[in-house]
C-alpha positions as CSV (number, residue, x, y, z in Angstrom):
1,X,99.2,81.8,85.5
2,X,99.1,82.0,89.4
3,X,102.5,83.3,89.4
4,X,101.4,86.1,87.3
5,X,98.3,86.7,89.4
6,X,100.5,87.2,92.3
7,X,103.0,89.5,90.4
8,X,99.8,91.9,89.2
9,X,98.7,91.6,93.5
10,X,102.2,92.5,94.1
11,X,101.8,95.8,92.0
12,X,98.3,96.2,92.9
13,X,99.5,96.3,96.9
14,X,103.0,98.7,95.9
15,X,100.2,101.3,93.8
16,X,97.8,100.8,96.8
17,X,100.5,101.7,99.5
18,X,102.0,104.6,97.5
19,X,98.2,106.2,97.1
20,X,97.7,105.5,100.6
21,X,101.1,107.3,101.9
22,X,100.5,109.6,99.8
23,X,96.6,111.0,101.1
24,X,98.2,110.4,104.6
25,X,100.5,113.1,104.0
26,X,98.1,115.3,102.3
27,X,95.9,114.8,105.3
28,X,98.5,115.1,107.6
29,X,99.6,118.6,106.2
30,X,96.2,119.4,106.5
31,X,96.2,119.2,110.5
32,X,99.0,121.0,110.6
């Protein structure tokens, strides 16, 4: 069981840092 929580944080963290990169850009191409 916690070994599966900490696979789901694992992809929770990876889908958070891709949506984060991702407005970053957007927002950076914005400045420009």
């Amino acid at each position: 069981m916690k070994e599966q929580n900490i696979i789901l944080l694992l992809g929770y963290m990876l889908i958070l840092d891709k949506f984060t990169y991702h407005s970053t850009m957007i927002l950076t191409h914005k400045n420009d």
